[in-house]
C-alpha positions in Angstrom: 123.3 140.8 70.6 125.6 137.9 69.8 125.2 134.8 68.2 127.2 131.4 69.5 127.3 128.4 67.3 128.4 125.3 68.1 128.1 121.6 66.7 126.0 119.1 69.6 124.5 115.7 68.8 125.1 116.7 65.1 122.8 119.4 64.9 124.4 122.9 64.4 123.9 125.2 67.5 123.2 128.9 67.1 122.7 130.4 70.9 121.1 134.1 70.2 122.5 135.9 73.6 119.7 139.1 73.9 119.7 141.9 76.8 117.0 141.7 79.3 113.9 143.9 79.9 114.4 146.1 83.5 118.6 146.3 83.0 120.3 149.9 83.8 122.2 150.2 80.3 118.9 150.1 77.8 115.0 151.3 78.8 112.6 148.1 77.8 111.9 149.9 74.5 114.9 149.7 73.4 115.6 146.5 74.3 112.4 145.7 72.8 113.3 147.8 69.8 116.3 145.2 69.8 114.9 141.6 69.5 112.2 142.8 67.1 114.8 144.0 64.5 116.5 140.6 64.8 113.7 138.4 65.2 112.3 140.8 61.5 115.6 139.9 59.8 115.7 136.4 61.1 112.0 135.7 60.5 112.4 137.4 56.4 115.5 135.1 56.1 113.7 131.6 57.1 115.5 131.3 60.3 113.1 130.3 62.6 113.7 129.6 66.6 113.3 125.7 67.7 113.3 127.6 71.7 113.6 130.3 73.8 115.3 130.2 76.8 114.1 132.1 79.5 116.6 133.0 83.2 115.2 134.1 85.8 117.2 134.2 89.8 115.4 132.2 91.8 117.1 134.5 94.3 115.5 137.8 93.1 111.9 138.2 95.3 108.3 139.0 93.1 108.0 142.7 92.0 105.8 144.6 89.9 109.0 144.6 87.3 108.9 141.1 87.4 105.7 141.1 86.7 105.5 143.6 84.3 108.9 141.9 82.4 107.1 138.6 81.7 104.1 140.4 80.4 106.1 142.1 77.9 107.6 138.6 77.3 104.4 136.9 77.0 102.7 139.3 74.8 106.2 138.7 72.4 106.3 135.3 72.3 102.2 135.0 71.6 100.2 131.8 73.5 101.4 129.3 70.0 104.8 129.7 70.7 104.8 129.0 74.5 105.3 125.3 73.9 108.2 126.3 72.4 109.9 128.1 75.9 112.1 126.9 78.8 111.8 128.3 81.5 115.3 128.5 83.4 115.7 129.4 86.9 119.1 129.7 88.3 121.5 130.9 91.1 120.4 128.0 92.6 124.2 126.7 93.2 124.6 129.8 95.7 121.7 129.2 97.7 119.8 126.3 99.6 117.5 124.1 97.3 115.0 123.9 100.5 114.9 127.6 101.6 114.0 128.8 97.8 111.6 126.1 96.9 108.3 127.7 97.7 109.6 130.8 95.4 109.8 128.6 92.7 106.5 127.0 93.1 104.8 130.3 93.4 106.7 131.0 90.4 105.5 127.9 88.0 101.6 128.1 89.9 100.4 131.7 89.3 99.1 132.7 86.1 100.4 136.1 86.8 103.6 134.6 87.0 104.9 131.4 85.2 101.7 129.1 86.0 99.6 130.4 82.4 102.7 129.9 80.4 103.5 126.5 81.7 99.4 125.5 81.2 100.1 126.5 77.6 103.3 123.9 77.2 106.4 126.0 78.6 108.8 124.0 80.6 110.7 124.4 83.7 114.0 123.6 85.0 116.9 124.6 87.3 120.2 125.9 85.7 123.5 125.4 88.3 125.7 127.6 86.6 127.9 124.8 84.8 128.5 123.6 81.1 126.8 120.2 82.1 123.9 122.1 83.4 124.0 124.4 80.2 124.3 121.6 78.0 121.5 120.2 79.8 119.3 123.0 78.6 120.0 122.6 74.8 119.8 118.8 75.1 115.9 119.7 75.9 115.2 121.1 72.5 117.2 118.5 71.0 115.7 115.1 72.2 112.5 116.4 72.4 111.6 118.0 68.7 108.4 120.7 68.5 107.7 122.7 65.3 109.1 126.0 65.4 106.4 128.6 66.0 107.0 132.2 64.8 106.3 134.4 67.6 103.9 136.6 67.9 105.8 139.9 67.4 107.2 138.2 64.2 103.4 137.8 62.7 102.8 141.2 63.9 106.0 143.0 61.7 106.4 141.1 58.5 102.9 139.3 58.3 100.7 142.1 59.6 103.0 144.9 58.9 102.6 146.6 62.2 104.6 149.5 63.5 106.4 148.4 67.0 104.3 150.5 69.4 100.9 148.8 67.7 102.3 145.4 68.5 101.1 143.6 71.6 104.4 143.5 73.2 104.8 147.1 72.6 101.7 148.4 74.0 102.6 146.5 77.1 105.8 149.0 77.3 104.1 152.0 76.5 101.2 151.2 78.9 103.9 150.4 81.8 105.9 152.7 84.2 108.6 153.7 81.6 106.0 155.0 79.6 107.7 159.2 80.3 110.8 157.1 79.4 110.3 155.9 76.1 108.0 159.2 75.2 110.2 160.5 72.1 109.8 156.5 71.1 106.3 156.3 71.2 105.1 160.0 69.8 101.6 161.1 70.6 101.0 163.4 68.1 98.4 161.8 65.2 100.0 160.3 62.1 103.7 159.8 63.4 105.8 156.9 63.2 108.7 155.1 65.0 110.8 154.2 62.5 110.3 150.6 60.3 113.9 148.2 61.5 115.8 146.5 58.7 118.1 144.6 60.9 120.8 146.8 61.3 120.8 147.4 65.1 123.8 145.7 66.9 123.6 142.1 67.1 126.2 140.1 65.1 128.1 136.9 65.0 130.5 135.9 67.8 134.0 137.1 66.4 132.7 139.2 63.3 133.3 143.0 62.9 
């Protein structure tokens, strides 16, 4: 994970680059494993995020992993913090506008999908693949100002001192298809543990050792 900062409007910029959920390098626990261990040490050092950006390809169709990704988002980010999300589709400069339309209105309608999010105060908007277009998306946190919500998986670990697999978002993995996956990760056997994270799991500052 690496963090970008840059100066806009005045304000100073940190961009928090994560991996995503259903990607061939890292099982969704791990990647889960991942953003929990930052989002602990950022959360403990009274860093709190103003957004989240979420990307999705307007160009992939629905699939249960879709599906089952954006659960395991939701259940992270917790209902209070949803105001606090833009949702970002893109590829949208390699295909035509008209032909991918209805997939993105499916996409912001059903609550399965996008639609319960966007009830709860997540926006949406296209991304073309360009720094005006990028700007675009931090200029929406900027000129419009909410309180920064800790998300749920953060009240979960340092308020309610929860292990990962008891947290929402990480019963959502275990309960999924990669459950024979992430096995040694979530042990079945009574009174073990998956180990506590102190921060120390491979994100860092852009340029730093």
């Amino acid at each position: 994970m690496d963090v970008y900062t840059f100066l806009r409007k005045g304000a100073t910029i940190s961009l928090v680059d994560t991996p995503s959920f259903d990607n061939d390098q890292r099982s969704d626990f791990e990647v889960l494993r991942l953003l929990a261990s930052w989002l602990t040490l950022s959360y403990k050092s009274d860093i709190m995020l103003d957004g989240i950006i979420y990307f999705h390809d307007i160009r992939i169709p629905r699939t249960h992993s879709l599906r089952r990704d954006l659960e395991i988002f939701k259940r992270l980010c917790g209902d209070r913090a949803m105001k606090n999300v833009l949702l970002a589709t893109v590829g949208w400069d390699e295909v035509r506008s008209e032909a991918f339309s209805g997939r993105e209105h499916s996409l912001v309608t059903e609550d399965g999908l996008w639609g319960a999010m966007v009830n709860r105060g997540s926006r949406v908007v296209r991304h073309y693949n360009n720094q005006s277009s990028a700007l675009r998306l931090v200029d929406m946190f900027l000129d419009i100002r909410t309180d920064p919500t800790p998300l749920e998986i953060q009240v979960e670990f340092v308020i309610e001192g929860k292990l990962l697999q008891d947290t929402a978002a990480g019963r959502s993995v275990k309960g999924g298809p990669l459950d024979e996956t992430n096995r040694e990760a979530f042990p079945d056997r009574k009174g073990e543990r998956v180990k506590r994270f102190t921060g120390d799991d491979g994100f860092r500052s852009k340029g730093t050792n």
